[in-house]
Structure formats: C-alpha cells, structure tokens
TINU-608496 format. One record per residue (C-alpha): x, y, z; residue number from 1. Coordinates in pm, whole numbers, m for minus. Each point is the difference from the previous one (the first is absolute). Layout:
REM residues N
node x:X; y:Y; z:Z; k:NUM
...
//
This chain:
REM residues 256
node x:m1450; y:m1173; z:m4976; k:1
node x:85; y:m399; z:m10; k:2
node x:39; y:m151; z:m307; k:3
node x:m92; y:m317; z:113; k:4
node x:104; y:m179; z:m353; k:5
node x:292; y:124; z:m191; k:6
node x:298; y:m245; z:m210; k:7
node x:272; y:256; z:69; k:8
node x:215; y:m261; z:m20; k:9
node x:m57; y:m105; z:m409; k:10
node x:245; y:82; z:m189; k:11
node x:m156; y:297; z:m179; k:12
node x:103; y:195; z:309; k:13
node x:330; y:m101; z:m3; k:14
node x:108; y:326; z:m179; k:15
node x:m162; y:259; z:217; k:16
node x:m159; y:m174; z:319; k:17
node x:78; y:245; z:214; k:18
node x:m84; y:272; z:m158; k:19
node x:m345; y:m137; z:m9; k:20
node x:22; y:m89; z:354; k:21
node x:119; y:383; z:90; k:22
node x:m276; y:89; z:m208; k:23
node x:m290; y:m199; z:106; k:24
node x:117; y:118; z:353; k:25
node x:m47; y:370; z:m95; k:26
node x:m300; y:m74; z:m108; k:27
node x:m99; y:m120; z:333; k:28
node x:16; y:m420; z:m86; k:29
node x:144; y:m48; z:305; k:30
node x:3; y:m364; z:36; k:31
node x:19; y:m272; z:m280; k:32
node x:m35; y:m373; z:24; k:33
node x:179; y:m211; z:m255; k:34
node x:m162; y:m344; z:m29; k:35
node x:297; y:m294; z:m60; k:36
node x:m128; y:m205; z:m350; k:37
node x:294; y:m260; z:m17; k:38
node x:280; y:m176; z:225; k:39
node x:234; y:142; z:m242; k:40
node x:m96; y:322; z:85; k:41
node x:m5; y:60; z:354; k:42
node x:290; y:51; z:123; k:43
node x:81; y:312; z:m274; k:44
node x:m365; y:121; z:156; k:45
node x:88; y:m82; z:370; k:46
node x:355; y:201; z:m56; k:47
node x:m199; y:288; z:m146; k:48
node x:m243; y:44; z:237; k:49
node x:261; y:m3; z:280; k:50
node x:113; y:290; z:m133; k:51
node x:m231; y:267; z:m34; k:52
node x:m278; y:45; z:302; k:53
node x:m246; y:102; z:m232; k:54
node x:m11; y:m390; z:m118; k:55
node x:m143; y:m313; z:138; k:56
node x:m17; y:m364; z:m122; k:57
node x:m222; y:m304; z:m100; k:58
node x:159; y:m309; z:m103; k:59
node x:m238; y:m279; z:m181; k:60
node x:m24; y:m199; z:m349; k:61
node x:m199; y:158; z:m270; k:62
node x:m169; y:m234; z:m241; k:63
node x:138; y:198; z:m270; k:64
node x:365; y:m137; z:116; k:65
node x:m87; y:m312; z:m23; k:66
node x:194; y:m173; z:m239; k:67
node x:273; y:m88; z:177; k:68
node x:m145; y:m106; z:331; k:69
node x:153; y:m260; z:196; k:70
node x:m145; y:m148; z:359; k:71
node x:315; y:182; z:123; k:72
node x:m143; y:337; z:m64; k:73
node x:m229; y:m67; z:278; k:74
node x:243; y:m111; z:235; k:75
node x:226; y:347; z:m88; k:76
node x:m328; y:179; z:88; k:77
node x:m30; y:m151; z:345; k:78
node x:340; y:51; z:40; k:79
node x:m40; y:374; z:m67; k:80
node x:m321; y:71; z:203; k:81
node x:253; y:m182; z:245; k:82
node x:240; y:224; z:m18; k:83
node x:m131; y:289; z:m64; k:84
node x:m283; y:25; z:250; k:85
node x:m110; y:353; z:96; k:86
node x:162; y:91; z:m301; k:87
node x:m253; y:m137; z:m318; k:88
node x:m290; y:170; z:84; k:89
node x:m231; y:m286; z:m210; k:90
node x:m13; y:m271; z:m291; k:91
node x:m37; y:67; z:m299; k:92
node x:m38; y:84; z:m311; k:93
node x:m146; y:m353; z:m15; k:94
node x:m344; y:m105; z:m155; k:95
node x:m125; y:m186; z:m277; k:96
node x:m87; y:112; z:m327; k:97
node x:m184; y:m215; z:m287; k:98
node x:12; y:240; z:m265; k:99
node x:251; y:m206; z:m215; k:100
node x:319; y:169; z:81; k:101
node x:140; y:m260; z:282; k:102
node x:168; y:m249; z:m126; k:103
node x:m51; y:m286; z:291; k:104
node x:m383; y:m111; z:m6; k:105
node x:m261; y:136; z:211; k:106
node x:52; y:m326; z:256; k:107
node x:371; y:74; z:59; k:108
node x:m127; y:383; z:79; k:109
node x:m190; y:m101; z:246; k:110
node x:216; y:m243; z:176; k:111
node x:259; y:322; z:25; k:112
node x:m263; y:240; z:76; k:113
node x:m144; y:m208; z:327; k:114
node x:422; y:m81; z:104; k:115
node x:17; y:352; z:0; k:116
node x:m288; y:82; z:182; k:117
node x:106; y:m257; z:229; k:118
node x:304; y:162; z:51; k:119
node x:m185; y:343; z:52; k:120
node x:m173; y:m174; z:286; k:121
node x:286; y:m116; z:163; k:122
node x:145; y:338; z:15; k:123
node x:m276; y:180; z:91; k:124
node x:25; y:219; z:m358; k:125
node x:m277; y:122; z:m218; k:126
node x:67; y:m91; z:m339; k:127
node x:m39; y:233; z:m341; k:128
node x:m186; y:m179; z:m248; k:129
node x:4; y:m11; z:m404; k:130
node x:m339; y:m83; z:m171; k:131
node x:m110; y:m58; z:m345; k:132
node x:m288; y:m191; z:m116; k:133
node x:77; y:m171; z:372; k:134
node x:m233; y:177; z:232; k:135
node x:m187; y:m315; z:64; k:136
node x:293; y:m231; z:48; k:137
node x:151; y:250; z:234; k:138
node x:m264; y:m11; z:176; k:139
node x:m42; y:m367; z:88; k:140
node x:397; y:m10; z:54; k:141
node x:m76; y:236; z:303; k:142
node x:m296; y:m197; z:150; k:143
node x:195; y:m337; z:m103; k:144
node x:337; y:85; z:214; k:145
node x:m258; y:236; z:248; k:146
node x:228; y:301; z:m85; k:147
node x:m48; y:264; z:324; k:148
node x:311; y:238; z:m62; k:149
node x:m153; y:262; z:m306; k:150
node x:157; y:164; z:m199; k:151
node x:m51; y:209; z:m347; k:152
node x:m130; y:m136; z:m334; k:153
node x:208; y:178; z:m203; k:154
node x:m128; y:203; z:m280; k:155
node x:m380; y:m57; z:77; k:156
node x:m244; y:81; z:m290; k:157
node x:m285; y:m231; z:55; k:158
node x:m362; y:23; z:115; k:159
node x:m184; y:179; z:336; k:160
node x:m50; y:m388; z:120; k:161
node x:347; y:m138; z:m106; k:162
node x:149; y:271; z:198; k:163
node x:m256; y:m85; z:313; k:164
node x:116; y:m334; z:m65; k:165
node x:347; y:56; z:92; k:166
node x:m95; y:236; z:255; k:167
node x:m102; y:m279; z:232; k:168
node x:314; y:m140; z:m24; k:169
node x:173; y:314; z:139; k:170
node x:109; y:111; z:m285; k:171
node x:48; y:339; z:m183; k:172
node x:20; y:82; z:m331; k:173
node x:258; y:192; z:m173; k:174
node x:m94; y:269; z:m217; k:175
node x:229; y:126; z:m309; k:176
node x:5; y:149; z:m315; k:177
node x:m333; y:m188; z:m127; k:178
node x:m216; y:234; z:156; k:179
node x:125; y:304; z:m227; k:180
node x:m150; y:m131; z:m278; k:181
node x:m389; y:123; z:m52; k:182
node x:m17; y:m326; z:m225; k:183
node x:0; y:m169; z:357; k:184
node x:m304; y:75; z:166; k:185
node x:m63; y:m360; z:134; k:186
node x:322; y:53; z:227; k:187
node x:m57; y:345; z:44; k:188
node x:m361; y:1; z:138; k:189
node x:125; y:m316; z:237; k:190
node x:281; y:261; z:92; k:191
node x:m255; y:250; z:134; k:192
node x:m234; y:m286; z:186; k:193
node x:310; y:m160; z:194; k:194
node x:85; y:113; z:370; k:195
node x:309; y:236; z:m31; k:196
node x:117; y:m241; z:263; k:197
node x:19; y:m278; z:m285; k:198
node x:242; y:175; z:m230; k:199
node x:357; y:55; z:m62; k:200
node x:165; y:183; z:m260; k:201
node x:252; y:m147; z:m230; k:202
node x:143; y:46; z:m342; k:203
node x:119; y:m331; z:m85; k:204
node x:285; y:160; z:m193; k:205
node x:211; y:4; z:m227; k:206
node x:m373; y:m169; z:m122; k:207
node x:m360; y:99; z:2; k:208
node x:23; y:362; z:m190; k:209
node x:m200; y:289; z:109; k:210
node x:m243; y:138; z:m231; k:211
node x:176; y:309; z:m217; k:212
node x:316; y:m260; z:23; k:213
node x:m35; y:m296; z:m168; k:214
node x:324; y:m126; z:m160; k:215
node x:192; y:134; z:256; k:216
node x:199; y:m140; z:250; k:217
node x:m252; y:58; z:379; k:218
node x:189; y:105; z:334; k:219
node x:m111; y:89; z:311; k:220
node x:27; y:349; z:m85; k:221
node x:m343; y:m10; z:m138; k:222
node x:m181; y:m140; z:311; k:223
node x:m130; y:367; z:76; k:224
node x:m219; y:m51; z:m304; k:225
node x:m100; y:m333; z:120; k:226
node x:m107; y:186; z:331; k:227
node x:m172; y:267; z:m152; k:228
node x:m229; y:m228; z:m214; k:229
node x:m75; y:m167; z:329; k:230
node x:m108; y:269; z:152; k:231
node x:m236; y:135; z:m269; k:232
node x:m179; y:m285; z:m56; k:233
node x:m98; y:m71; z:349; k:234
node x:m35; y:371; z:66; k:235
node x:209; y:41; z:274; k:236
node x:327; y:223; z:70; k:237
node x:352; y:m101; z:m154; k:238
node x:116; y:20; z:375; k:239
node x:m215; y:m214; z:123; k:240
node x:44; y:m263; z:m282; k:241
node x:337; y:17; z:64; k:242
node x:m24; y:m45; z:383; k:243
node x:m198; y:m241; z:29; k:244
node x:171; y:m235; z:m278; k:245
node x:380; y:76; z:162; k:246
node x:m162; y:m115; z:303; k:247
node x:m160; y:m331; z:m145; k:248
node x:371; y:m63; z:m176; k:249
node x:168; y:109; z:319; k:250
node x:m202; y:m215; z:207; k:251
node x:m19; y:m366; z:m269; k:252
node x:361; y:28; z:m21; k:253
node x:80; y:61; z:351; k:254
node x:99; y:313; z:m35; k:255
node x:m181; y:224; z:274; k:256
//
C-alpha cells in the first residue's frame, strides 16, 4: 500500500517514528510520501527520507506556514528542486485555503500558489494540493498559469462535478480518513462514482482521524482501514483497490 500523504516528519513522531514506520510496514504500507510544508523544514524531512527506503519526499510551502514567508523561500525551493532532482518526487503541500486560518491574505496565496506551480512546471513535477473553501480559486490558478503536470488534491471531499473538474486537469484525488465517517455520504457516494484510476490513498497524518479514533494522534498504520472502506463502497475487492491505487501513486510520482 502507498500512503501517498503522511507528516512523519511532525514532531509528534519524534518519540516513536520508527516504530510506526516498522509497523505500518508490517502492515503492508509499503511506501509513504511525506509532503515538505516549510523551508524550515526540509532539510530534517530530506535527511529522513534518505534514510529509510520505505520513504519518499515532497518539498513545497503550505499556506498554513505562512507567516513567516519571505521572497527567499521561493528561491530555496528552486534551489532544492535544483538539487535534488530525481530525488523530490513533487511540490507540495502547497494550496490555498480561505477558511480564516492563514494569516497572509487570499492575494498573497495566490501569488505563492501560481510561483509554485510555476516552479512545478519547470521541473516537470506534479504538485499536491491543499484546499479549503478554495476549489474555485484553485481552479482558475491552473487554467491562469495553464498547469499540465497533475498531481493530487489532497484530502478531497467535495462534489461528483468538483472532482470531474479536476479530473481534466490530470489530476487525482486523494482519499483519507473522511470517507469512514457515514456522516459523509456526499464524499462517499463521489468515492464510489470516480474511476479507481482517479484515486490515491492517503492519511494525511498525524491529522484527519479515522472514524472510531477521533482525538487520537492518525498514522499510516491505519491506511488498511482507509482501503477497506474504499473497497466497500465501490464494491470491488480490497486487492484490487489496492492495486490499482499503488499503481496510480507509483506512476504520479514516478515511481514505476
């Protein structure tokens, strides 16, 4: 199974990462991507996931880290994609979100949303994106900067159309711990209408709970579950679920 969205590197793991690593492997999570959120952080995640095979890296600016940014950043981020080429398998976690929480204002976002997508074009790297009350924004960034590389919109609980929406832009959509919940039916009935070939799994943790596990800290241990939810709501077979989304991960992330 890939875990195609997982903050090992936070600090909540600092205690017992690999143990949840060694864990998550027995389990059969057998490749995790950890999405970069701030230039402060990357080289910590870069140094991690150079040491364990089961690990791979994105490196991008998350709108959540915002408060510090400096034009600089940018330039760092360059610099890495530089540097590290064949190495970062995408950018991101980047995105905008205008539910309150960013700091910068929804102009600023932007500006450092399209510099990164820029960036993802001049690599050649699909990007992993962060949404909230953004989907239409997102949207026009793509079409404005005539994005063409894909990539995953991270933690995707919208609409049937929304979802077709990014489709057309090559995109899939990673699917998490939302879908667990019965109290989600919107993004659980779009769940069983996509193409399997649309979907990766992800667990977004040490965030996005599982239902029967809210409070607690999420780890890619619980992806299984993830799968399994998949796979009964589309009625189809766990192994072919998990098949066919490796292969989608595999292949986005250049992988295969």
């Amino acid at each position: 199974m890939f875990d195609s969205h997982c903050h090992l590197d936070f600090t909540v793991f600092d205690d017992d990462r690999i143990d949840v690593i060694r864990r998550a492997t027995d389990l059969g999570v057998d490749k995790i991507l950890i999405p970069g959120v701030q230039a402060s952080s990357w080289y910590k995640l870069t140094q991690l996931c150079n040491s364990h095979p089961t690990l791979e890296y994105a490196l991008g600016l998350h709108p959540w880290f915002l408060e510090d940014f400096e034009n600089v950043h940018l330039d760092q981020l360059e610099d890495a994609l530089r540097r590290f080429e064949g190495q970062v398998r995408a950018v991101g976690e980047i995105g905008l979100d205008f539910s309150g929480q960013v700091v910068i204002s929804d102009y600023q976002q932007e500006r450092i949303f399209c510099d990164q997508l820029a960036l993802a074009t001049q690599y050649q790297l699909p990007v992993i994106v962060h949404h909230r009350k953004s989907h239409h924004r997102i949207l026009h960034c793509l079409k404005a900067c005539n994005f063409r590389c894909g990539g995953v919109i991270h933690g995707f609980s919208g609409s049937l159309e929304q979802a077709e929406a990014y489709l057309k832009w090559g995109f899939k959509l990673g699917i998490g711990g939302t879908i667990t919940y019965p109290r989600a039916q919107k993004t659980r009935n779009t769940v069983a209408s996509l193409p399997l070939q649309s979907i990766v799994l992800e667990t977004d943790a040490p965030d996005m709970p599982i239902n029967g596990r809210q409070g607690q800290r999420n780890s890619p241990e619980y992806l299984p579950e993830i799968l399994a939810v998949v796979a009964e709501l589309r009625g189809e077979s766990v192994s072919k679920v998990e098949a066919d989304t490796d292969y989608n991960a595999l292949q986005l992330f250049g992988l295969s």
